[in-house]
ZAMARGU-4260 file (C-alpha; in steps of 0.2 Angstrom, whole numbers, plus 5000, padded with zeros to 4 digits):
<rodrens>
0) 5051/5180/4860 | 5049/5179/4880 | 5063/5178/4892 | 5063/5162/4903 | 5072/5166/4917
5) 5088/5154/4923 | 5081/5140/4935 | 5089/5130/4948 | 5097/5114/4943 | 5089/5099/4954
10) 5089/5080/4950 | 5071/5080/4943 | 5075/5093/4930 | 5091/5082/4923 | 5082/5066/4923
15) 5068/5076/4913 | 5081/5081/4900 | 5088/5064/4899 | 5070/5057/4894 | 5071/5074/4880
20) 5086/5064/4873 | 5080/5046/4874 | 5064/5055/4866 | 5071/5061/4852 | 5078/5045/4846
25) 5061/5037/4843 | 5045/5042/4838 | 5027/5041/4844 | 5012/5049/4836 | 5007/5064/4847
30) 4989/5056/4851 | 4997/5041/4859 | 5009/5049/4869 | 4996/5060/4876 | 4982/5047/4879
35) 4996/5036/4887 | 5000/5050/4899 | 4982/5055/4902 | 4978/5038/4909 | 4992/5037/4923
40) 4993/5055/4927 | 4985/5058/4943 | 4995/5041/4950 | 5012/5050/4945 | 5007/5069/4953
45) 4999/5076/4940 | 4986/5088/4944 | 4972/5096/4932 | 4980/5111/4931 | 4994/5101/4925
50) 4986/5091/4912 | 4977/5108/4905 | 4996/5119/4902 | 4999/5101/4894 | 4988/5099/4882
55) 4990/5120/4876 | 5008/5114/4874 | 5002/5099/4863 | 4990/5110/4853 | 5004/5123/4849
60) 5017/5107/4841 | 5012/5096/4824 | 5011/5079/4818 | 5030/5081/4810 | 5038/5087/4827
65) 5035/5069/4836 | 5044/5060/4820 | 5061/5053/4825 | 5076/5063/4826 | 5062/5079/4829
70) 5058/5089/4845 | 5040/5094/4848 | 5046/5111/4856 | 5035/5123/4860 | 5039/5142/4861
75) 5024/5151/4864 | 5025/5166/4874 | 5018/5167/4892 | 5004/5180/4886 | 4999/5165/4875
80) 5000/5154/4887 | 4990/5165/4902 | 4977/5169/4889 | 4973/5150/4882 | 4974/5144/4902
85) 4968/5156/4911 | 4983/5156/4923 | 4991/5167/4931 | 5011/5172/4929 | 5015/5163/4944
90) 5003/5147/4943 | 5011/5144/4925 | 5026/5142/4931 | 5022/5133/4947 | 5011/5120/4933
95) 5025/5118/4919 | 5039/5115/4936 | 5031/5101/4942 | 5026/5095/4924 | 5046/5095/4920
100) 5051/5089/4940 | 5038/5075/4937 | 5047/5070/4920 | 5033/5073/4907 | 5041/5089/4898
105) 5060/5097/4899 | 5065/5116/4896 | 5078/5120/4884 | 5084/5138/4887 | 5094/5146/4873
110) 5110/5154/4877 | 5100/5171/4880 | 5088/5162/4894 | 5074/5168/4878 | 5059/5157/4871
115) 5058/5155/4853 | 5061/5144/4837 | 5059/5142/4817 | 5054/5131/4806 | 5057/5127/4789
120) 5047/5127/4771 | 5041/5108/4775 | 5035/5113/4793 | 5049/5106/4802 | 5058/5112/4815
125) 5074/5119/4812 | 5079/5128/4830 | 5069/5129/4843 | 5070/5135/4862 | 5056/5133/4875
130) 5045/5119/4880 | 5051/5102/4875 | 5040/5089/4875 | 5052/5075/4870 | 5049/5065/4888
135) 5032/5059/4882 | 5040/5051/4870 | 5053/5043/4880 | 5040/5038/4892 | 5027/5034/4880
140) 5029/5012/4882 | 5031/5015/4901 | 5017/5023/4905 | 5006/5010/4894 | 5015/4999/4906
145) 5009/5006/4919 | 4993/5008/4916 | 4991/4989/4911 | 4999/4987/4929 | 4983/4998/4938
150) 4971/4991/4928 | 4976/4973/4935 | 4978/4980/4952 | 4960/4987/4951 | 4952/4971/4946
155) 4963/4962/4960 | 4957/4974/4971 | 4940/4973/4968 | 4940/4953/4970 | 4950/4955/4987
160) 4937/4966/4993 | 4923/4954/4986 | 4933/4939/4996 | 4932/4951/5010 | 4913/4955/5009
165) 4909/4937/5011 | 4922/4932/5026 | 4915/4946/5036 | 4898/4941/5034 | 4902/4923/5039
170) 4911/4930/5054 | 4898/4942/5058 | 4882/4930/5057 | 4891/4915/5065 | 4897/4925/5081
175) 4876/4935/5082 | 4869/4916/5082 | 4880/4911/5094 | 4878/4924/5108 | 4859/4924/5103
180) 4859/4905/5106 | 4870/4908/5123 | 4883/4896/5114 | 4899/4894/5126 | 4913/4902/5118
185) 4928/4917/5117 | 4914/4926/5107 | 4919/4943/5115 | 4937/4940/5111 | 4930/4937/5093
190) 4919/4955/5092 | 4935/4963/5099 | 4946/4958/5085 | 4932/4959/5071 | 4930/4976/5074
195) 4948/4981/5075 | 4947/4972/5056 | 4934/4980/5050 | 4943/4997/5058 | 4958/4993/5046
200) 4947/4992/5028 | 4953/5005/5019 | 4942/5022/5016 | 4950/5029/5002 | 4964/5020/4995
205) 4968/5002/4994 | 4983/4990/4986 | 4981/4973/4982 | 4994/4968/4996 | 4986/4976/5009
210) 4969/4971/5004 | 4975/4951/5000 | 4982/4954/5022 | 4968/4960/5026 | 4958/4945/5017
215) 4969/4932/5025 | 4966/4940/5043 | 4948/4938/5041 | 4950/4922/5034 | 4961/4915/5048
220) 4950/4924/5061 | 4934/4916/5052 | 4941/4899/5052 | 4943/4898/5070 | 4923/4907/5074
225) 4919/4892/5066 | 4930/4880/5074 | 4923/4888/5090 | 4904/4888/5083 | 4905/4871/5078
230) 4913/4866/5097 | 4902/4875/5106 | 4887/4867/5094 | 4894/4849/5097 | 4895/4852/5116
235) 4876/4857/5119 | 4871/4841/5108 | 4865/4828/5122 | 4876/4809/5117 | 4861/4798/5111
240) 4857/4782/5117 | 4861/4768/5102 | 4854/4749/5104 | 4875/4744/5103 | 4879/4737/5120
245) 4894/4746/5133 | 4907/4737/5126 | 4903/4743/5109 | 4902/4761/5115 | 4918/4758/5124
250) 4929/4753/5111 | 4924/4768/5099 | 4926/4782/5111 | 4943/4773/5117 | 4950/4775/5098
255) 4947/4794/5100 | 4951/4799/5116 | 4961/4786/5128 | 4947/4788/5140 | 4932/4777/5139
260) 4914/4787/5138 | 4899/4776/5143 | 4883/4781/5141 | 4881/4793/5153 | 4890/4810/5148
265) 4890/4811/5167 | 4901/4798/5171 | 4922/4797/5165 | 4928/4780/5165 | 4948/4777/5167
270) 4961/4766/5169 | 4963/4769/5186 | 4953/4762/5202 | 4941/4775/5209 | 4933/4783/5194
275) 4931/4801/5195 | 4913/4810/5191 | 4913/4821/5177 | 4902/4834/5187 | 4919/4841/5199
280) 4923/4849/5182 | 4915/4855/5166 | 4929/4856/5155 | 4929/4836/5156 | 4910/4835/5155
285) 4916/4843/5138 | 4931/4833/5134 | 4921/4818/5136 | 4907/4823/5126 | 4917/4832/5111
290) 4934/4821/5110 | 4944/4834/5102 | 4939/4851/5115 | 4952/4858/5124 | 4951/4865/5143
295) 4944/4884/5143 | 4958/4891/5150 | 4970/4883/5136 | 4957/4888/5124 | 4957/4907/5130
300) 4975/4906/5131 | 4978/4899/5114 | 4967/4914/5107 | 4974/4929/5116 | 4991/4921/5110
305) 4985/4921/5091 | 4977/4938/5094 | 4993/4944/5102 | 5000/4938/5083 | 4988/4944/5073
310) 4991/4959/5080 | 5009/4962/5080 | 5009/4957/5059 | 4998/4971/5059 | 5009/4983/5063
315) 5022/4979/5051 | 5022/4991/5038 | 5019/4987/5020 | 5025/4997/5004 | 5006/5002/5002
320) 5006/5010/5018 | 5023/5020/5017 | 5019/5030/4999 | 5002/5033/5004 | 5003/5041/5021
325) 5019/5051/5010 | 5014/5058/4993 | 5026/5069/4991 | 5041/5056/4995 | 5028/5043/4983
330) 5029/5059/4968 | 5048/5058/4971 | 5051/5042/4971 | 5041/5036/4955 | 5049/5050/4946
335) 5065/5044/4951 | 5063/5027/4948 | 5045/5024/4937 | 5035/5013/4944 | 5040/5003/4960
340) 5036/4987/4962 | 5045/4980/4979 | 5055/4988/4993 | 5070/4984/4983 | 5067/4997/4972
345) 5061/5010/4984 | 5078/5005/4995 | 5089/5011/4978 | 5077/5026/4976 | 5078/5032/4994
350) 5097/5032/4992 | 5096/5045/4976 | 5083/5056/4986 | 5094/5057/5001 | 5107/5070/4997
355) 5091/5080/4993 | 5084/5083/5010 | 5102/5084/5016 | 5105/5070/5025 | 5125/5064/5026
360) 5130/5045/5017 | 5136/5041/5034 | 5119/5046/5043 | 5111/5034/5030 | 5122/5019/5032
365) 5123/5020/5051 | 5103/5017/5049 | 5105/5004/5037 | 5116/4995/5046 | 5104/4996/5064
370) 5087/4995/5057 | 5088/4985/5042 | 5086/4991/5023 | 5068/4991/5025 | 5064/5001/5041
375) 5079/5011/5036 | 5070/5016/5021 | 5053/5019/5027 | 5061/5031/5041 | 5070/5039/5025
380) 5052/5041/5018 | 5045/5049/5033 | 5058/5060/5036 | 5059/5066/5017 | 5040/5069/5019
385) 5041/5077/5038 | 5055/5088/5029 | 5045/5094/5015 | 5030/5098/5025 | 5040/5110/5036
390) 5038/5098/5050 | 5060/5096/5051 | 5070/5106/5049 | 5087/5095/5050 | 5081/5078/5044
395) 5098/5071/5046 | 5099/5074/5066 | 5079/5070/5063 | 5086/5052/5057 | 5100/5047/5070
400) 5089/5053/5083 | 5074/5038/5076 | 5090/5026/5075 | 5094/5028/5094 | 5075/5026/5099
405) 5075/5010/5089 | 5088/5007/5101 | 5081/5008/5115 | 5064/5001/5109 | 5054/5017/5108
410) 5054/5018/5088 | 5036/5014/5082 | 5035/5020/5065 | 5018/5010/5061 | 5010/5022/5072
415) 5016/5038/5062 | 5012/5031/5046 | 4994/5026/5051 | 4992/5043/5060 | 4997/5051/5043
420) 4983/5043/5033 | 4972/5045/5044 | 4976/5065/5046 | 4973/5062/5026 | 4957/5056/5026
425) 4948/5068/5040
</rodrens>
């Protein structure tokens, strides 16, 4: 028998002790309930370390302890465990806390905080105290679930990033033959904002809603290099002389623009008395000779506008985004709330994990109610994360204090998110 020691009670360690019950009630062969939680682990926090005290726990139960109405407990001794993992005293229990925090096992103390159990002549388990494993169980179907859920993710990723291999090839091979041709055109505007694209591919990790935005930036942005390449192209294409006669010219250029174009592109032709000569100005010597172009300076303008855009979508933040650049409010989270599939969910979870870090009901509604449920909950998420790093130290004063930049138009979480990840991957 080994004494356990008492534990402080926290909100993981109750949820993991509700799974123990709902995992009694049902029963799932021990090799499916391991391979289930094999294939999701390192998305839900676990570490190898983790998965290796779990599976000495599994080998130590038996096939009849995962029937319903059973426990799988397992009350080997920390000698036995140390020896079989090579751990030591305190890295066992740091690995089996975060295995029970992260909802994949409970601990059931017996009155005397000691570890042990019996089983009767058929093998069964009669009274145990130690280990229980009964969450697998529970969890079993949802993590199946979830791993269906990353498989399509995956294959969705991959095909965004095919989509996204071909757009920037277009992008970059129409924008080289047009400066190499000495096309007219934004075609530095265009490099600018290409490369600030290809900046925001992902390095390391990727979701299928930042890739698929990423995917429609590059198309948007290829759409109009083409646009610009095919204007440009048109415009350097000398009008050919045709046996039709000027009146017969005449009426097909008047259908497309409401002033005539004769033969020569040098010449403007309007309603007016006095025709004016195309040469005072370049952007009609264009106009006439491609129906549809637009005067440079509305062209530029139009561009910085829709660059302008483009921008400022960017730096919205996405779901993606917000439990990446903060693992440890993501770990959190998902064992709150399983797996989380909109900002709706991580809004409810963000309220349970509140009290945790200490900050006030009031503190939380005030930001609801001035930045909105979304910001409100990503600002929750930074702070939790911020908190657990040792970065804050009263992340509720931490909070009103991001309220009243937002304010006063200072707040610019985007930038603390991005500047996360990318502290992540140097």
């Amino acid at each position: 028998m080994k004494h356990t020691g008492w534990r402080k009670p926290t909100p993981g360690l109750g949820i993991a002790e509700q799974l123990a019950q709902a995992g009694e009630r049902i029963a799932v062969p021990k090799s499916r309930a391991f391979v289930a939680v094999k294939r999701v682990g390192a998305y839900i926090g676990l570490k190898a370390g983790d998965m290796m005290l779990l599976d000495t726990l599994g080998a130590f139960t038996q096939s009849q302890d995962w029937e319903e109405g059973q426990r799988p407990i397992v009350w080997a001794s920390n000698a036995y465990l140390m020896a079989q993992t090579g751990f030591s005293l305190s890295a066992l229990k740091r690995h089996a806390r975060r295995l029970a925090e992260i909802g994949v096992i409970s601990f059931r103390d017996s009155p005397n905080g000691k570890r042990w159990g019996r089983r009767d002549s058929e093998g069964r388990i009669v009274e145990a105290y130690g280990f229980d494993l009964s969450p697998l169980s529970a969890r079993a179907l949802e993590f199946e679930a979830l791993h269906a859920d990353l498989q399509a993710e995956r294959e969705l990723c991959q095909r965004l990033k095919r989509q996204i291999t071909v757009a920037r090839r277009m992008i970059r091979a129409r924008i080289e033959a047009a400066v190499s041709s000495a096309l007219r055109g934004p075609w530095a505007q265009f490099t600018g904002l290409f490369e600030e694209l290809l900046d925001r591919l992902p390095r390391r990790h990727e979701a299928s809603e930042q890739l698929a935005r990423l995917l429609g930036w590059f198309k948007d942005l290829q759409e109009r290099v083409e646009a610009a390449y095919l204007k440009a192209t048109e415009a350097t294409q000398p009008v050919e002389n045709t046996p039709e006669t000027k009146e017969q010219v005449s009426e097909k250029t008047q259908e497309m623009n409401p002033r005539e174009v004769i033969s020569d592109p040098h010449i403007l032709i309007t309603n007016q008395l006095n025709p004016v000569t195309s040469n005072s100005s370049e952007n009609e010597e264009i106009a006439a000779v491609v129906p549809n172009a637009q005067p440079e300076d509305q062209v530029d303008r139009e561009l910085e506008e829709w660059v302008a855009e483009v921008r400022k979508k960017r730096a919205a933040l996405d779901l993606p985004t917000v439990m990446q650049a903060c693992p440890e409010f993501a770990s959190w989270a998902r064992n709150m709330g399983g797996f989380l599939k909109d900002w709706g969910d991580l809004h409810r979870v963000a309220g349970q994990l509140r009290p945790m870090i200490g900050v006030s009901e009031h503190a939380w509604n005030v930001a609801q109610d001035r930045l909105g449920k979304q910001v409100a909950t990503a600002a929750l998420a930074l702070v939790f994360e911020k908190h657990c790093a040792g970065e804050v130290s009263s992340p509720g004063g931490y909070l009103r204090g991001m309220v009243e930049k937002a304010g006063a138009g200072e707040l610019h979480l985007e930038r603390s998110f991005y500047g996360r990840l990318s502290g992540q991957a140097a």
